[in-house]
The first five atom37 places (N, CA, C, CB, O) and aatype in JSON, in Angstrom:
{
  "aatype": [20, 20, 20, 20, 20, 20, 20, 20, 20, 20, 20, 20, 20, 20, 20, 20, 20, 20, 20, 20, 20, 20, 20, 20, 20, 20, 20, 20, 20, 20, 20, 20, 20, 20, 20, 20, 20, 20, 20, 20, 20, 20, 20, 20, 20, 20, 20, 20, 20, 20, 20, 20, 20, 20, 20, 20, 20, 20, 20, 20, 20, 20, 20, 20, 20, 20, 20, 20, 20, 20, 20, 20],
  "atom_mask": [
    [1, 1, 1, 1, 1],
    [1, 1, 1, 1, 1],
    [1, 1, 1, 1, 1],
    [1, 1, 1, 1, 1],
    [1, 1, 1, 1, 1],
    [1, 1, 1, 1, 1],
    [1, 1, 1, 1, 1],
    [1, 1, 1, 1, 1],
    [1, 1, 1, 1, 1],
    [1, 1, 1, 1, 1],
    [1, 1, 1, 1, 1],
    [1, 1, 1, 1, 1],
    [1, 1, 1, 1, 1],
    [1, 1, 1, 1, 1],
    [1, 1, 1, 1, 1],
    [1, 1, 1, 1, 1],
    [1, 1, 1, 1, 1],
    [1, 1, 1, 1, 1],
    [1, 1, 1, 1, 1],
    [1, 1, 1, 1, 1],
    [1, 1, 1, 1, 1],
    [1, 1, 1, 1, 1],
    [1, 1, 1, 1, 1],
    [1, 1, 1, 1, 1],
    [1, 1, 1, 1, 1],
    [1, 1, 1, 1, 1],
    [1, 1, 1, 1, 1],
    [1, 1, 1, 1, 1],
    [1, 1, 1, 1, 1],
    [1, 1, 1, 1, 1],
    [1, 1, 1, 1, 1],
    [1, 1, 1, 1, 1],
    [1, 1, 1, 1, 1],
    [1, 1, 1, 1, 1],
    [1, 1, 1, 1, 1],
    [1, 1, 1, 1, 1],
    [1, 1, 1, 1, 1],
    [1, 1, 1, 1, 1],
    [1, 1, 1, 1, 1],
    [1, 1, 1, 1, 1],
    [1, 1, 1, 1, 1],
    [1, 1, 1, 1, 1],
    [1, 1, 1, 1, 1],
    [1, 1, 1, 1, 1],
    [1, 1, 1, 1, 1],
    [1, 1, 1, 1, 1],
    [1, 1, 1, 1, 1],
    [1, 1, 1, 1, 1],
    [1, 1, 1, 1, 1],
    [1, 1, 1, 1, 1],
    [1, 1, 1, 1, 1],
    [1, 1, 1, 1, 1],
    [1, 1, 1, 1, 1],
    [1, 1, 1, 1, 1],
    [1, 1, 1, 1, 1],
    [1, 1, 1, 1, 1],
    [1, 1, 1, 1, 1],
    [1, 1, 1, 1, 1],
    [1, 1, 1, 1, 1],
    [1, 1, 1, 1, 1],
    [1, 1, 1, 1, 1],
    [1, 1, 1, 1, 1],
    [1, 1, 1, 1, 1],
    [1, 1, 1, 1, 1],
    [1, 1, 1, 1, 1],
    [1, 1, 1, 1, 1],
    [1, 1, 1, 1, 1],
    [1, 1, 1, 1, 1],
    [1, 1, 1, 1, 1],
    [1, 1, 1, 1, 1],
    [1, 1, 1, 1, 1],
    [1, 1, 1, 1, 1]
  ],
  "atom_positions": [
    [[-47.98, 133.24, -139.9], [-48.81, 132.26, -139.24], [-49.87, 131.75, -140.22], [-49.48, 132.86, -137.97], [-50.48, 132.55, -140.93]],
    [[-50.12, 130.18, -140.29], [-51.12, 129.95, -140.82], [-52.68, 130.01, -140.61], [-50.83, 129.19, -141.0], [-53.19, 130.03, -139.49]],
    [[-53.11, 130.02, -141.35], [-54.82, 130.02, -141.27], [-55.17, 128.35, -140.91], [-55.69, 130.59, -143.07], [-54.49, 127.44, -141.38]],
    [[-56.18, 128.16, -140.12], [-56.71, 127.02, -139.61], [-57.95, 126.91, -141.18], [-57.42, 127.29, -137.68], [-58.68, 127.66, -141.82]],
    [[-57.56, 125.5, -141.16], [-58.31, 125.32, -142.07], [-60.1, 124.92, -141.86], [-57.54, 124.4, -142.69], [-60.55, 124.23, -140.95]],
    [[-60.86, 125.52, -142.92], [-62.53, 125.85, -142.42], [-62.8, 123.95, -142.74], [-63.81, 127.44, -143.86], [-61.98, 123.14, -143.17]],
    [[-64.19, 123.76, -142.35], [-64.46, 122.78, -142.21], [-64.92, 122.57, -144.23], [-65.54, 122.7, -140.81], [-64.47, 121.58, -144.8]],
    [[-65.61, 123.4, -144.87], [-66.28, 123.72, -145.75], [-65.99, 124.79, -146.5], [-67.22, 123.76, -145.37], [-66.18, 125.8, -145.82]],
    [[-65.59, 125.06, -147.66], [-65.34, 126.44, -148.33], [-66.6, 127.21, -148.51], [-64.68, 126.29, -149.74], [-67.59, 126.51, -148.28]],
    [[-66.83, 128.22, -148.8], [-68.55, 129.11, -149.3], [-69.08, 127.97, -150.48], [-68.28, 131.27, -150.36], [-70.19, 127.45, -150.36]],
    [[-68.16, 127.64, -151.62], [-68.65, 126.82, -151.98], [-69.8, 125.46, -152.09], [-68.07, 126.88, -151.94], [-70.75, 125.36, -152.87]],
    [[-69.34, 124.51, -151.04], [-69.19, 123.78, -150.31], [-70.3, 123.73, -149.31], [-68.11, 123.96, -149.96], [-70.96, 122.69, -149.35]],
    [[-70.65, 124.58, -148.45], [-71.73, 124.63, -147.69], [-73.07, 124.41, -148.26], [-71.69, 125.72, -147.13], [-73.46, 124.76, -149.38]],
    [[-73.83, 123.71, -147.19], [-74.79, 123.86, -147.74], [-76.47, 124.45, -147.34], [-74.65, 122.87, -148.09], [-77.4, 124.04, -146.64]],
    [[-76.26, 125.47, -148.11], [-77.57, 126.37, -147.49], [-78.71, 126.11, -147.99], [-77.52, 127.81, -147.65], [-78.96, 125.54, -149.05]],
    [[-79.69, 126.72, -146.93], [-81.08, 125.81, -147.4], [-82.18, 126.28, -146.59], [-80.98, 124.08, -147.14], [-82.06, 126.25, -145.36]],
    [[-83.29, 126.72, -147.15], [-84.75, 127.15, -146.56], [-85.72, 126.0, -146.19], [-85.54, 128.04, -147.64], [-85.55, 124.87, -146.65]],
    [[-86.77, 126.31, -145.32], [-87.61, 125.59, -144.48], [-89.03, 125.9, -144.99], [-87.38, 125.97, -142.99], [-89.3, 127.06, -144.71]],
    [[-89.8, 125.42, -145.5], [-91.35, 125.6, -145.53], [-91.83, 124.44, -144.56], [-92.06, 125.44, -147.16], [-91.47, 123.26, -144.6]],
    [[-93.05, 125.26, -143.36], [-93.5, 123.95, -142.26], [-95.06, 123.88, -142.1], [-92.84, 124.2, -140.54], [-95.61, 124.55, -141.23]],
    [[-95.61, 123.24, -142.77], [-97.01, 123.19, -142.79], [-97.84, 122.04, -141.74], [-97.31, 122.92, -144.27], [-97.57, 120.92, -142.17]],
    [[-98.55, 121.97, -140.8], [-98.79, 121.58, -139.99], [-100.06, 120.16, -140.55], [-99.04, 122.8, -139.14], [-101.09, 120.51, -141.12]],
    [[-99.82, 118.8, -140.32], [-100.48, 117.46, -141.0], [-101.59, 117.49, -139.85], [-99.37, 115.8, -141.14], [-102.8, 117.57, -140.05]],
    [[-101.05, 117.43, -138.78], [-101.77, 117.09, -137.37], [-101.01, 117.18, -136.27], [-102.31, 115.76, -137.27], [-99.81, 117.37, -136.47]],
    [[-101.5, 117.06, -134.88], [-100.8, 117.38, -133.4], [-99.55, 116.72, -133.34], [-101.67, 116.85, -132.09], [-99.58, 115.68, -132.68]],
    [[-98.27, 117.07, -133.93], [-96.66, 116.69, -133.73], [-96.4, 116.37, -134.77], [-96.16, 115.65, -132.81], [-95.27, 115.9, -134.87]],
    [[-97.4, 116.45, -136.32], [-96.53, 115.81, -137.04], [-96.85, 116.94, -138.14], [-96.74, 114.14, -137.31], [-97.96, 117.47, -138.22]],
    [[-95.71, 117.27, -139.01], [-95.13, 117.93, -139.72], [-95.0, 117.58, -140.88], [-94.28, 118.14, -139.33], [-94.61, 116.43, -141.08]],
    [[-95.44, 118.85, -142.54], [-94.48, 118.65, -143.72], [-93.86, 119.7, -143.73], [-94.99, 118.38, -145.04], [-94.22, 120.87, -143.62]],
    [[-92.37, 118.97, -143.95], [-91.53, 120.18, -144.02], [-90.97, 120.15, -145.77], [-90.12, 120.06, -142.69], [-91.02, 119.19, -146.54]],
    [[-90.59, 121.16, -145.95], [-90.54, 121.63, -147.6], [-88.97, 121.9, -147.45], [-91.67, 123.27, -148.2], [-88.87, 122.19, -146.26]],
    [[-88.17, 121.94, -147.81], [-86.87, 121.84, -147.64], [-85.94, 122.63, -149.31], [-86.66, 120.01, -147.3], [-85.79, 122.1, -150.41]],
    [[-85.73, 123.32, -149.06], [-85.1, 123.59, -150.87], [-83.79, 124.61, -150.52], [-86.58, 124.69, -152.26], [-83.8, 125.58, -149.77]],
    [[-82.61, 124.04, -151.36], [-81.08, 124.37, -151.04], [-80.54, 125.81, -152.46], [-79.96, 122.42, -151.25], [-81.01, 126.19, -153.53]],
    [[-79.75, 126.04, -151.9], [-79.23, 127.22, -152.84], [-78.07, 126.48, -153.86], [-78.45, 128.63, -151.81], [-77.4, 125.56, -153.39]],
    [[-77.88, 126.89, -155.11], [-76.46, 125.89, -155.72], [-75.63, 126.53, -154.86], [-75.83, 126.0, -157.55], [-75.59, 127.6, -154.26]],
    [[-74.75, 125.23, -155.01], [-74.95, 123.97, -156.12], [-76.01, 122.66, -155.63], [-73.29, 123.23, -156.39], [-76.14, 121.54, -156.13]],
    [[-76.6, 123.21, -154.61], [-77.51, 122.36, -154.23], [-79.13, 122.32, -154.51], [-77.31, 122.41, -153.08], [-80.13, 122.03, -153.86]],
    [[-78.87, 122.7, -155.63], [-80.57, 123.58, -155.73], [-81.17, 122.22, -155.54], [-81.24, 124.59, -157.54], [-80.59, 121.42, -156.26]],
    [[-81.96, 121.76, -154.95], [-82.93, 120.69, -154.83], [-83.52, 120.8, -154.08], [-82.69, 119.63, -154.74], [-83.13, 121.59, -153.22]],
    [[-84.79, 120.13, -153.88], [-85.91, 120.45, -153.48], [-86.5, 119.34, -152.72], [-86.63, 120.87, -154.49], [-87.15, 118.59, -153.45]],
    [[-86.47, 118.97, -151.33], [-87.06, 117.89, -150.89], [-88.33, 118.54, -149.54], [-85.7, 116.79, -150.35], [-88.55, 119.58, -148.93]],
    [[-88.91, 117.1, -149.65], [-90.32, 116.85, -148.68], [-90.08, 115.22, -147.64], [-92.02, 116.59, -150.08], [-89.78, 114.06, -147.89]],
    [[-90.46, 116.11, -146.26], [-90.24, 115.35, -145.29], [-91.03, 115.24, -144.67], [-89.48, 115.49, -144.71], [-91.51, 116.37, -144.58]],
    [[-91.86, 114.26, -143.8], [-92.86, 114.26, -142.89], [-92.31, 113.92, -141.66], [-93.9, 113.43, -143.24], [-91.9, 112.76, -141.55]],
    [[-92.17, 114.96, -140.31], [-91.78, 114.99, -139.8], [-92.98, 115.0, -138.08], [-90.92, 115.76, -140.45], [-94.1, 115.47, -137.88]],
    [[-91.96, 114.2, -137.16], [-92.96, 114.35, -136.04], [-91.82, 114.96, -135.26], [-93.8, 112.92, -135.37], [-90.64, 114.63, -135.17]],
    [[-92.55, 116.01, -134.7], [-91.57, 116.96, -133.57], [-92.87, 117.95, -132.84], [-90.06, 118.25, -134.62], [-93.94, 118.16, -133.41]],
    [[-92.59, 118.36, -131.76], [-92.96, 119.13, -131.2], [-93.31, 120.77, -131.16], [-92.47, 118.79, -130.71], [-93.89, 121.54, -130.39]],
    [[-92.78, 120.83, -132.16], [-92.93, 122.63, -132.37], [-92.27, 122.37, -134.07], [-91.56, 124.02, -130.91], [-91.26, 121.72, -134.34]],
    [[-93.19, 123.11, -135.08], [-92.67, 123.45, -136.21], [-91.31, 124.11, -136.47], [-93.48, 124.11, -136.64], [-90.71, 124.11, -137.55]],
    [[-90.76, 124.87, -134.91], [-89.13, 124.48, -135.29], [-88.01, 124.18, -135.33], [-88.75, 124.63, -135.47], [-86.91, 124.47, -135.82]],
    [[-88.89, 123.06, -134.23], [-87.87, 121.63, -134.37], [-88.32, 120.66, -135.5], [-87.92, 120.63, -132.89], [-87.68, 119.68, -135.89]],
    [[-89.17, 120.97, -135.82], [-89.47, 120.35, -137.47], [-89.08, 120.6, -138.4], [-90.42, 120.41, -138.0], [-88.75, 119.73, -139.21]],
    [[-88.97, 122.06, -138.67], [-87.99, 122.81, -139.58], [-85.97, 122.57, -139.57], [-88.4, 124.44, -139.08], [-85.1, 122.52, -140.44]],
    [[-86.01, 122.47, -138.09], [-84.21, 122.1, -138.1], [-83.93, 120.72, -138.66], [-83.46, 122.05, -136.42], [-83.06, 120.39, -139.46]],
    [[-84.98, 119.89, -137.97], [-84.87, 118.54, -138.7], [-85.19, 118.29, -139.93], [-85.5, 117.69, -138.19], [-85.31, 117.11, -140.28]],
    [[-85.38, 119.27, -140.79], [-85.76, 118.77, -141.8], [-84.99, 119.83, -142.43], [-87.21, 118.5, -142.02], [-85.56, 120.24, -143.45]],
    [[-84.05, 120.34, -142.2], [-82.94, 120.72, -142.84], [-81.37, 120.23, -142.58], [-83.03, 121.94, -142.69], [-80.4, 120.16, -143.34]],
    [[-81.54, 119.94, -141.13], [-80.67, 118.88, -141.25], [-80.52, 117.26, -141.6], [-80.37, 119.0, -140.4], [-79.62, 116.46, -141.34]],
    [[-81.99, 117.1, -142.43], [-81.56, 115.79, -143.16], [-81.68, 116.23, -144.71], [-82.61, 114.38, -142.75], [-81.64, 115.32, -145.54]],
    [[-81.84, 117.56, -145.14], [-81.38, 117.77, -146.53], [-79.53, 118.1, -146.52], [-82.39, 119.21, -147.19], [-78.71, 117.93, -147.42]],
    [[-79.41, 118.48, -145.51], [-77.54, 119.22, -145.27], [-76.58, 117.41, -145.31], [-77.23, 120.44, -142.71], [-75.53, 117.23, -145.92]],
    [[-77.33, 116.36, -144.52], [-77.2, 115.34, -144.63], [-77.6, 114.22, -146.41], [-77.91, 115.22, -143.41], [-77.44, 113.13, -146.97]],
    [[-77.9, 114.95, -146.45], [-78.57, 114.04, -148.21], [-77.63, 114.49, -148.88], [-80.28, 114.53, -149.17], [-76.82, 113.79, -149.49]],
    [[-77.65, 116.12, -148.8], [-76.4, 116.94, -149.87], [-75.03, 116.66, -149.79], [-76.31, 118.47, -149.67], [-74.21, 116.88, -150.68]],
    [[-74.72, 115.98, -148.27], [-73.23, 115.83, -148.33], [-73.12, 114.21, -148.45], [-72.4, 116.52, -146.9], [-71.95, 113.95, -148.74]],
    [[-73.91, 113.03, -148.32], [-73.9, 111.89, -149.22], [-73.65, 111.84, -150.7], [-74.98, 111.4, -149.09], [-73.22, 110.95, -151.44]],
    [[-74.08, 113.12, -150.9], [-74.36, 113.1, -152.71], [-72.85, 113.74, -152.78], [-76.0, 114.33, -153.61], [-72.33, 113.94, -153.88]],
    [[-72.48, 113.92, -152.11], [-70.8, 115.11, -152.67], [-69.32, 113.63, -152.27], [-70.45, 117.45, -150.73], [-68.11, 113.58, -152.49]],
    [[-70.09, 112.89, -151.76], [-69.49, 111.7, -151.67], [-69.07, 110.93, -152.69], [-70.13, 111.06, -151.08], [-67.9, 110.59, -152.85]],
    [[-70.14, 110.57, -153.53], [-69.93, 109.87, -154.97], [-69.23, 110.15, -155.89], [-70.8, 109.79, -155.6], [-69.24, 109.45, -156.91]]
  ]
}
C-alpha cells in the first residue's frame, strides 16, 4: 500500500517563533523569525485582540511570505 503523500517534506515546512510586544490597546509588534532554510527575520504591526491572536497572525504572514519566496 502506498503512503499518502504529505503536504510539505521536514524540509519544506516552515517553522517559526513569535516575539509580541504591546504598541497600545489592540495593536501589536510582532517579531517573527523562521528556522532554515528560512532563517529570516520579520516585523509586523499588528491589530488584534489578544497578543495571541497577534502572534498567530503574524506568523502566519511570515509562513505566507516564505512560501511566495519558494515560488520564484
Amino acid at each position: 500500500m502506498e503512503k499518502p503523500l504529505l503536504p510539505f517534506t521536514m524540509s519544506e515546512r516552515v517553522l517559526a517563533n513569535a516575539f509580541v510586544d504591546k504598541i497600545k490597546r489592540n495593536q501589536w509588534l510582532v517579531e517573527v523569525w523562521g528556522k532554515a532554510p528560512h532563517d529570516f527575520t520579520r516585523r509586523y504591526e499588528i491589530k488584534a485582540k489578544s497578543d495571541t491572536l497577534a502572534a498567530q497572525e503574524g506568523i502566519r504572514r511570515f509562513v505566507a511570505e516564505m512560501e511566495a519566496r519558494r515560488d520564484h
